[in-house]
C-alpha positions as CSV (number, residue, x, y, z in Angstrom):
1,X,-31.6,-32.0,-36.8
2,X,-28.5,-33.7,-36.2
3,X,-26.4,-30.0,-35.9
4,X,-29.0,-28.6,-33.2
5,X,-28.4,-31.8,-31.3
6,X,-24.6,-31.4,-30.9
7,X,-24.4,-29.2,-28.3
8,X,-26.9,-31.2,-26.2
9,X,-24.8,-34.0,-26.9
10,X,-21.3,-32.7,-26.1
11,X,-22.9,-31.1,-22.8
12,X,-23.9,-34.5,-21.7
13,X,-20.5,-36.3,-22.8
14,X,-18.7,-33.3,-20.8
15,X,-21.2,-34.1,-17.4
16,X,-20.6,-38.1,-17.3
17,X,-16.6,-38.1,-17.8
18,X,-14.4,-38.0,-14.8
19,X,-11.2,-35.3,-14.5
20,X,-9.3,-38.5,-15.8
21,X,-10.9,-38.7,-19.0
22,X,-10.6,-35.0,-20.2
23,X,-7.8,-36.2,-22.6
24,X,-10.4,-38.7,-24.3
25,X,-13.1,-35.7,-24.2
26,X,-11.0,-33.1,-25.6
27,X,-10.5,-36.2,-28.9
28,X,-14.3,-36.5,-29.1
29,X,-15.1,-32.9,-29.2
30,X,-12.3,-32.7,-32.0
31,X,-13.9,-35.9,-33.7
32,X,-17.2,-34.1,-33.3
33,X,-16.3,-30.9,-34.7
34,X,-14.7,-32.7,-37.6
35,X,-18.1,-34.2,-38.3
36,X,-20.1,-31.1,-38.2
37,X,-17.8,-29.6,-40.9
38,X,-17.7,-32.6,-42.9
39,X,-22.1,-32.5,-42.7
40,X,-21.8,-28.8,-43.4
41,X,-19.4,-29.2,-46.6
42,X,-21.7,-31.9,-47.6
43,X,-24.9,-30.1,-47.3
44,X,-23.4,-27.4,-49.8
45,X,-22.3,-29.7,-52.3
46,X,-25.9,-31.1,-52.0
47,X,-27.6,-27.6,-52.7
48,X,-25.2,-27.1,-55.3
49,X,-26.0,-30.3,-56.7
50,X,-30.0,-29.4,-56.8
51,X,-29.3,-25.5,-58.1
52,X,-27.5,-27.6,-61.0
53,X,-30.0,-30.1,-61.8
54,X,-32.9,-27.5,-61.4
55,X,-31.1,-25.0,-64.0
56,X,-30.5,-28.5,-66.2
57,X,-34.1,-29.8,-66.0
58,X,-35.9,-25.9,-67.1
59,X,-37.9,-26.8,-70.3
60,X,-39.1,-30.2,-68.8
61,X,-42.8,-32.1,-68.4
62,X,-43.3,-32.3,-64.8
63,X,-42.9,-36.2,-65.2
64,X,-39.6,-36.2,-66.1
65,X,-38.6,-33.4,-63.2
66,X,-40.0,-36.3,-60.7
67,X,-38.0,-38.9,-61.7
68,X,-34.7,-37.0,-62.4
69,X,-35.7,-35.6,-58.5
70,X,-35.9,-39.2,-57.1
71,X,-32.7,-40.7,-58.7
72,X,-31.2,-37.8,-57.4
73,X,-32.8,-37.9,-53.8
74,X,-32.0,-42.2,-53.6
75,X,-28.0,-41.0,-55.1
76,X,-27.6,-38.2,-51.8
77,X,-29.4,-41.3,-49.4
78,X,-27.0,-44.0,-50.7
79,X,-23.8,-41.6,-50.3
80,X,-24.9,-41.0,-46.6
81,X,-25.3,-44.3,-46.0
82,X,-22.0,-45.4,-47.0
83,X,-23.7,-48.0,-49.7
84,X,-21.6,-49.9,-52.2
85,X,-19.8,-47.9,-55.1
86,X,-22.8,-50.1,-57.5
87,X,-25.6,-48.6,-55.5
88,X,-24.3,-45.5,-55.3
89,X,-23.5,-44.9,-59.2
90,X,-26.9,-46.6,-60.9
91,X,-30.3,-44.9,-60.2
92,X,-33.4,-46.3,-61.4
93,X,-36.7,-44.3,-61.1
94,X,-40.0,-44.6,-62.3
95,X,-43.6,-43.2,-62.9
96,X,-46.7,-45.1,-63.6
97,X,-49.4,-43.3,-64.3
98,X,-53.3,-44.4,-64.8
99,X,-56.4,-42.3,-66.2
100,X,-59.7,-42.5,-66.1
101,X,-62.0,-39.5,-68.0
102,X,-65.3,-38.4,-68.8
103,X,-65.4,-36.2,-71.5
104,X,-67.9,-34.0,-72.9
105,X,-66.7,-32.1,-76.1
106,X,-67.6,-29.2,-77.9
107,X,-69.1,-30.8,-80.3
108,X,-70.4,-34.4,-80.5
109,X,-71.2,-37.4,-78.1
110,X,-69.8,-37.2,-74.7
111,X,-66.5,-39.7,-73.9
112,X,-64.7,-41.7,-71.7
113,X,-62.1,-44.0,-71.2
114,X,-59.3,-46.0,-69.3
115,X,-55.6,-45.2,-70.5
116,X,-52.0,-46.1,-69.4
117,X,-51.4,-42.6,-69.7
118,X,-47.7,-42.4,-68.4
119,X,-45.1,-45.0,-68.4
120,X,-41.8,-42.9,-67.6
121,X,-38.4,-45.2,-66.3
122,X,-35.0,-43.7,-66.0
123,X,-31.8,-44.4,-65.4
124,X,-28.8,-42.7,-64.5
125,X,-25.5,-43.1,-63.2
126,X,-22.8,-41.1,-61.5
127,X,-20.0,-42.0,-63.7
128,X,-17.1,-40.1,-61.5
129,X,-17.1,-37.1,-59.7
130,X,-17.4,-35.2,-63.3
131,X,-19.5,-37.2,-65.3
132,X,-23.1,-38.4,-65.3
133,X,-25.1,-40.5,-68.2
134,X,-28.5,-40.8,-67.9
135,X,-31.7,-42.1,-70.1
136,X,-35.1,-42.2,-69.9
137,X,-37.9,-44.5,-71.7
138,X,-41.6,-43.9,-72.2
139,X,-44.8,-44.9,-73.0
140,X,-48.0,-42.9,-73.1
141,X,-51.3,-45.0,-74.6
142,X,-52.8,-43.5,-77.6
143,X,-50.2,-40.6,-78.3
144,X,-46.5,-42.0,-77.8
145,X,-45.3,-45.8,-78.7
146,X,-42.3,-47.3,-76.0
147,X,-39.1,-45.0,-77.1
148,X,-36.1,-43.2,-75.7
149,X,-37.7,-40.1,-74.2
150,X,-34.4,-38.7,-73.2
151,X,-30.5,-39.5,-73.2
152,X,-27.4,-37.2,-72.5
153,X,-24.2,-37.0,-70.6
154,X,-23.4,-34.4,-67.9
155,X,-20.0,-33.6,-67.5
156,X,-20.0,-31.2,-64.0
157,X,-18.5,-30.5,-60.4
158,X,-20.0,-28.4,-58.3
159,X,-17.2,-28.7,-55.7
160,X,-14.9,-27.2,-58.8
161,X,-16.6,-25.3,-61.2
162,X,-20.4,-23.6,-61.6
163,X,-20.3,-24.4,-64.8
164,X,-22.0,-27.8,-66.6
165,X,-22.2,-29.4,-70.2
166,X,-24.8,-31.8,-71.6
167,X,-25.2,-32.9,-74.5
168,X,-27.8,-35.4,-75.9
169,X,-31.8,-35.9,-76.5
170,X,-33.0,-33.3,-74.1
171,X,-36.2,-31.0,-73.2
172,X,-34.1,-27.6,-74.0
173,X,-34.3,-25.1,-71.4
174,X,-37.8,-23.0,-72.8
175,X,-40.0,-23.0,-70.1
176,X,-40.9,-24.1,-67.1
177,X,-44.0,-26.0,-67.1
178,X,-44.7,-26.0,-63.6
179,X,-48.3,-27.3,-62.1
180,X,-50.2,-29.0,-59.2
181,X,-52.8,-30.3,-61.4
182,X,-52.7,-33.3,-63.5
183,X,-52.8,-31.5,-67.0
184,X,-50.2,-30.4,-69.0
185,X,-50.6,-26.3,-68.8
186,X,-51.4,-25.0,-72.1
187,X,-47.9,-22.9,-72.4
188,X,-46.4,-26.3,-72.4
189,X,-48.6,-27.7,-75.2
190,X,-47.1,-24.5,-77.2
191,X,-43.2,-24.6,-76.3
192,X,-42.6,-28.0,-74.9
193,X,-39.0,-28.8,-77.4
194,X,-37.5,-31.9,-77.1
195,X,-34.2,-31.9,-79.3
196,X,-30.3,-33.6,-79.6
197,X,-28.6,-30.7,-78.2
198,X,-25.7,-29.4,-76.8
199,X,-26.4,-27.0,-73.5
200,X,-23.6,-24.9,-71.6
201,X,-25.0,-23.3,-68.4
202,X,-24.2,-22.3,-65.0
203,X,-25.8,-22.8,-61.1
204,X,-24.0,-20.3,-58.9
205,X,-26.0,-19.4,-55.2
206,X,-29.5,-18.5,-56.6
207,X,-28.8,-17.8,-60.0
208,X,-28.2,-20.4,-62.8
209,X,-28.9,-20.1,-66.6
210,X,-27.6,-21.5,-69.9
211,X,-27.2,-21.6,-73.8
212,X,-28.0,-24.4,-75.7
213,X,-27.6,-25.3,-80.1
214,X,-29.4,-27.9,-82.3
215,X,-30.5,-28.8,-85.7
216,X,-34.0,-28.4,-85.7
217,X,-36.0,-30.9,-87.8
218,X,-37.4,-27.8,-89.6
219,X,-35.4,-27.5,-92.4
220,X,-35.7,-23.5,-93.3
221,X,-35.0,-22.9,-96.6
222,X,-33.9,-26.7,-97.1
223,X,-30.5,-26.5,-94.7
224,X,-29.8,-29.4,-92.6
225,X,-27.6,-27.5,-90.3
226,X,-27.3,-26.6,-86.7
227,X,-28.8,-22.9,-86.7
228,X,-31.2,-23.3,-83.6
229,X,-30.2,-21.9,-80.5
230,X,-31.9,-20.8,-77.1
231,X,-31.1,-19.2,-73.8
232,X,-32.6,-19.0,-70.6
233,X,-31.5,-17.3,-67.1
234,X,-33.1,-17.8,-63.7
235,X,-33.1,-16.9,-60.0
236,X,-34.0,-19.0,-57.3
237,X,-34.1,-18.0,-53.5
238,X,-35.5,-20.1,-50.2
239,X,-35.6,-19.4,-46.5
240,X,-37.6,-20.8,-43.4
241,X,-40.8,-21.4,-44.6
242,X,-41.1,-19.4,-48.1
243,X,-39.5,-19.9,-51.7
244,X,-39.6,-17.6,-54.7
245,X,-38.5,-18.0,-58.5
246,X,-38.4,-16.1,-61.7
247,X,-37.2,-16.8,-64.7
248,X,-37.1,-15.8,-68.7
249,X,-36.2,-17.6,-72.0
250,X,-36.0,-17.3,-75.6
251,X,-35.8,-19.6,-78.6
252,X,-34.7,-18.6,-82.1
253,X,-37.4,-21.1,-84.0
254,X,-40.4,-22.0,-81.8
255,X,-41.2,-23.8,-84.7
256,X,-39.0,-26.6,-83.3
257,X,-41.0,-27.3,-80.8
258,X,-42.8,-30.4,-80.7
259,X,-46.0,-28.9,-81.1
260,X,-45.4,-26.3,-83.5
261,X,-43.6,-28.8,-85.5
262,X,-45.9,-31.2,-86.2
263,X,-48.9,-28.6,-87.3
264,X,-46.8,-27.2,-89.4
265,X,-45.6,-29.7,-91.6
266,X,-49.2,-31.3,-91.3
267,X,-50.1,-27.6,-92.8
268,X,-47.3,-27.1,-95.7
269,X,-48.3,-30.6,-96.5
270,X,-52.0,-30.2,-96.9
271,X,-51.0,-26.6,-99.1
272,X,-48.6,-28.8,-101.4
273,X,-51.3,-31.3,-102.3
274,X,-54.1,-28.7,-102.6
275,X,-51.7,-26.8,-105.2
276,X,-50.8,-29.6,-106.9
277,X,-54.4,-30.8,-107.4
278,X,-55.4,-27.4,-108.7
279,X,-52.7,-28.6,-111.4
280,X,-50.5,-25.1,-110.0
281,X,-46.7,-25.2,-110.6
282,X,-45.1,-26.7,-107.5
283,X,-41.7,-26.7,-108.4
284,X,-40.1,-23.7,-106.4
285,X,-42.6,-24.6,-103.6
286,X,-41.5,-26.3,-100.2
287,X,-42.5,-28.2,-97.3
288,X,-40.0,-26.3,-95.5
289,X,-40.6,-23.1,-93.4
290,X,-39.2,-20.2,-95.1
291,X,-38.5,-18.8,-92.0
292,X,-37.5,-19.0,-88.2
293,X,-39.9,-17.2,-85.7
294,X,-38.7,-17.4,-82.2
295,X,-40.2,-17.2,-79.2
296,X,-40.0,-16.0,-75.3
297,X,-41.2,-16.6,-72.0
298,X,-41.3,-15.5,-68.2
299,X,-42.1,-17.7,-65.6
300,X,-42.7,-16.7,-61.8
301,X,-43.0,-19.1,-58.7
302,X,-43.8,-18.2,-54.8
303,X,-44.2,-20.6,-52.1
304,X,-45.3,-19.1,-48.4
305,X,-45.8,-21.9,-46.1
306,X,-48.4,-24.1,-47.2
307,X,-49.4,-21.6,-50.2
308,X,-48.2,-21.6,-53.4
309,X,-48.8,-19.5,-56.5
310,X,-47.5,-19.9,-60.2
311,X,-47.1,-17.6,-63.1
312,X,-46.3,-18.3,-66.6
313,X,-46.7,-16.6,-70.2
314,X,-45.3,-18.0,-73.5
315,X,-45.4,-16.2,-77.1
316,X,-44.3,-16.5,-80.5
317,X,-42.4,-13.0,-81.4
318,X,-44.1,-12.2,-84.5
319,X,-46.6,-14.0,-86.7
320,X,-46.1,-16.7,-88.8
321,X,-46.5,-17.0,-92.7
322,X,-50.3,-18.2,-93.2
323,X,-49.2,-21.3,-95.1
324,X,-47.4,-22.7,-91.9
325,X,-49.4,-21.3,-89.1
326,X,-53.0,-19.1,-89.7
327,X,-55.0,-17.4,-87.8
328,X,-58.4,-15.9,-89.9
329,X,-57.2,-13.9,-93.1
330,X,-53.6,-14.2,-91.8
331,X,-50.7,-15.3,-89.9
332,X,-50.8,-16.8,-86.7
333,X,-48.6,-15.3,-83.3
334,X,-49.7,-18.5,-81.0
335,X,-49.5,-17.2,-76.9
336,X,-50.5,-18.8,-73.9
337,X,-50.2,-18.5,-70.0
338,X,-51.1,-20.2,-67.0
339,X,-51.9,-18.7,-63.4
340,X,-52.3,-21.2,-60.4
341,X,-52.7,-21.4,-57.0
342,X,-52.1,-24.1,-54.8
343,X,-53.0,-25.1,-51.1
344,X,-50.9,-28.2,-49.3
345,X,-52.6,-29.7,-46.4
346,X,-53.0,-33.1,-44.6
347,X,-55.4,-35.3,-44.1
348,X,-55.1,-38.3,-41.7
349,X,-51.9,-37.8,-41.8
350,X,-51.0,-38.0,-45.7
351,X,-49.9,-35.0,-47.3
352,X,-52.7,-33.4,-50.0
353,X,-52.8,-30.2,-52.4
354,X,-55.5,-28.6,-53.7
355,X,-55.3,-26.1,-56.6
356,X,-57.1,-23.8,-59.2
357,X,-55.7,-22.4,-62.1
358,X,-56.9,-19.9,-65.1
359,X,-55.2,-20.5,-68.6
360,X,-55.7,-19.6,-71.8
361,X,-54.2,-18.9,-75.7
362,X,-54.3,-16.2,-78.0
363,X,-54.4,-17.1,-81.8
364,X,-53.7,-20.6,-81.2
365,X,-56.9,-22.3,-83.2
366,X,-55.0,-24.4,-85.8
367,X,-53.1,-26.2,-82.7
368,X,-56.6,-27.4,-81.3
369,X,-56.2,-25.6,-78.0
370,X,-59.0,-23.7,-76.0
371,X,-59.3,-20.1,-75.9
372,X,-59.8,-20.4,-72.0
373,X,-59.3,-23.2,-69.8
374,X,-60.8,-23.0,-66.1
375,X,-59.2,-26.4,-63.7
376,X,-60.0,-27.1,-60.2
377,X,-57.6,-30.4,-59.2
378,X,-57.0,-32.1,-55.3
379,X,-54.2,-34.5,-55.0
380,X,-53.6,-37.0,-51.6
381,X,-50.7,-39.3,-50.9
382,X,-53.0,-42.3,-50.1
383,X,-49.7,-44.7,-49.9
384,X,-46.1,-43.9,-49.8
385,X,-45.3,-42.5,-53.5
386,X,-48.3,-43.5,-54.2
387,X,-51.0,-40.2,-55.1
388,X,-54.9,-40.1,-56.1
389,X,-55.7,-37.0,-58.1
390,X,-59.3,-35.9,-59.4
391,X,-59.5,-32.7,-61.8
392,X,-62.3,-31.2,-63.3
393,X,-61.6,-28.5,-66.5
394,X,-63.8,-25.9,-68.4
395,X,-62.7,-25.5,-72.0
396,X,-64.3,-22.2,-73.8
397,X,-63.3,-22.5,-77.5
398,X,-62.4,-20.1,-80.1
399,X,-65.8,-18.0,-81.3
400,X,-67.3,-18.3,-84.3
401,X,-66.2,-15.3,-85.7
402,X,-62.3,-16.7,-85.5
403,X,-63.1,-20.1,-86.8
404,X,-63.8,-21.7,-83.9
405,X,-67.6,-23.3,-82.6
406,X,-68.1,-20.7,-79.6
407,X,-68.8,-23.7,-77.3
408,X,-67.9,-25.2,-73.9
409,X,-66.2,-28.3,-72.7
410,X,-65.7,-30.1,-70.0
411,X,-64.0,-33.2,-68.4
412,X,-63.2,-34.6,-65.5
413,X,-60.0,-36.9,-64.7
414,X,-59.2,-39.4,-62.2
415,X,-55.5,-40.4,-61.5
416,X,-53.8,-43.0,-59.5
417,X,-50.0,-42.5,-59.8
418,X,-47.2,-44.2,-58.2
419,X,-43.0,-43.0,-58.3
420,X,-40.6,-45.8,-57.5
């Protein structure tokens, strides 16, 4: 706004001064000019800024992309305004989020329920031009007591160098989990890997991607060592009024994730103290995959003007031994994906997004998700950062024939959410 108005401005300073004053005019069109480039320069470094933190933040829940997005949107404000150096290198962001569901299961008495389900506060700080530190607490009622979500240290300059380095508890770049409805999509409930990590990556023009390492706490074959590794590469273009993104990832051991994780060991477990009941020899056995299975995604994202549509698919790359993951008489190779489209609108003046999306899993029954998931969702800003959201979702389970009951389930969600 301010670069279209510049020429109206220096036509009117050039109509109101006197032949005497052209000295003074030709200073402010040079103070002027000077401006413009300065805006300009700083516009780049602000778009290099976001292509950086977008390739840094692939892999995470959407809650944690909104806060990381608002410390970064109140750090580019308080550099504009010329705030102190304090303001300007301590962000602190938030998300509170409250549920309340009606549930009717596949089996059993229908539900519902109150919950505190989000309680997301970060912090971050712009150390020097290269550095960055940032951390992140939460709560979620029921599933996740107060503890550090996330922690890590940036070291990057967009004004030198593409390239960036973090390192510290992070969502690794798998995924990218995006949605306008107020459940998790079901490829996230499958590759969703929070680990200590180091990441190397890049954010040049539209395309950014990196590599990342960790010790998994899956132990194959009993060696507590860093042998996990990942990559992901993605473009990103936008113009006018329409946006587009792709993008693709692999993981060595989508066992790591936090999913994947947890069933398993549950499962290796519950085979240790079955065999050891049946009085069987236990002493070469262990709780330990005996193997890495990776995994691989694609991801696709379109926005034309008030339309947008998302595409995501997420797969293990072979099957997993039936002792760790099963699926009838054999392995499991767990898949889902997630199509959505979304419609942004206002009412009364408040902006509002309504959505529908088809999901669904392949050979994912011992990780307690649905076969097929239908969702129907409508968001509204009531107050400034402040959203209602109602969702209603239609759960077809696994048949009979693949262990599952064959039924249907439904529930339907109310949300109030605010960001500070």
């Amino acid at each position: 706004m301010r670069m279209l108005m510049l020429p109206t401005a220096i036509a009117l300073a050039l109509a109101t001064q006197s032949p005497a004053h052209a000295e003074s005019v030709e200073t402010r069109l040079e103070r002027l000019e000077t401006q413009n480039s300065a805006l300009e320069a700083q516009l780049k470094r602000q778009e290099a800024r976001i292509a950086e933190q977008q390739a840094q933040l692939q892999g995470a829940p959407g809650r944690v992309k909104a806060i990381e997005e608002d410390m970064e949107d109140k750090r580019l404000a308080a550099a504009q305004s010329g705030a102190s150096a304090w303001f300007r290198n301590i962000e602190i962001a938030g998300l509170i989020e409250v549920e309340g569901a009606y549930m009717s299961p596949y089996e059993g008495d229908n539900e519902s329920d109150f919950t505190l389900a989000t309680v997301e506060l970060g912090i971050s700080s712009q150390v020097n031009d290269w550095v960055e530190a940032g951390i992140s607490f939460l709560y979620e009622e029921d599933d996740t007591d107060l503890e550090v979500d996330t922690g890590y240290i940036t070291i990057a300059n967009a004004d030198v160098t593409p390239l960036f380095l973090t390192a510290g508890q992070i969502y690794v770049p798998f995924g990218a989990y995006e949605t306008n409805l107020v459940s998790d999509p079901l490829t996230l409930e499958i590759g969703e890997t929070r680990e200590s990590a180091l990441q190397i990556g890049f954010a040049h023009g539209d395309f950014s991607g990196s590599a990342y390492a960790f010790n998994g706490d899956n132990k194959v074959k009993g060696k507590n060592q860093i042998d996990s590794w990942g990559a992901n590469l993605a473009y990103a273009h936008e113009e006018a009024d329409r946006a587009w993104a792709f993008g693709v990832g692999y993981i060595n051991d989508l066992g790591d994730s936090d999913t994947l994780q947890d069933s398993i060991n549950d499962n290796r477990v519950a085979a240790l103290d079955e065999a050891i009941g049946t009085g069987i020899d236990t002493s070469h056995y262990s709780v330990d995959p005996t193997e890495r299975t990776g995994g691989w995604t694609i991801n696709a994202g379109a926005n034309f003007g008030p339309f947008n549509l998302i595409g995501e698919y997420l797969s293990a790359t072979e099957e997993y031994d039936p002792i760790s993951l099963s699926f009838k008489d054999g392995g499991a190779k767990p898949s889902a994906w997630n199509v959505e489209a979304g419609y942004s609108f206002s009412i009364m003046g408040r902006e509002s997004t309504a959505a529908i999306a088809y999901q669904g899993t392949d050979e994912a029954l011992a990780l307690e998700l649905p076969k097929e998931r239908w969702l129907i969702g409508w968001s509204v800003e009531v107050f400034d950062n402040t959203a209602l959201s109602l969702e209603w979702a239609h759960d077809k389970d696994y048949s009979g024939k693949d262990g599952g009951t064959g039924e249907s389930a439904n529930s339907v969600v109310a949300q109030l959410a605010v960001e500070f």
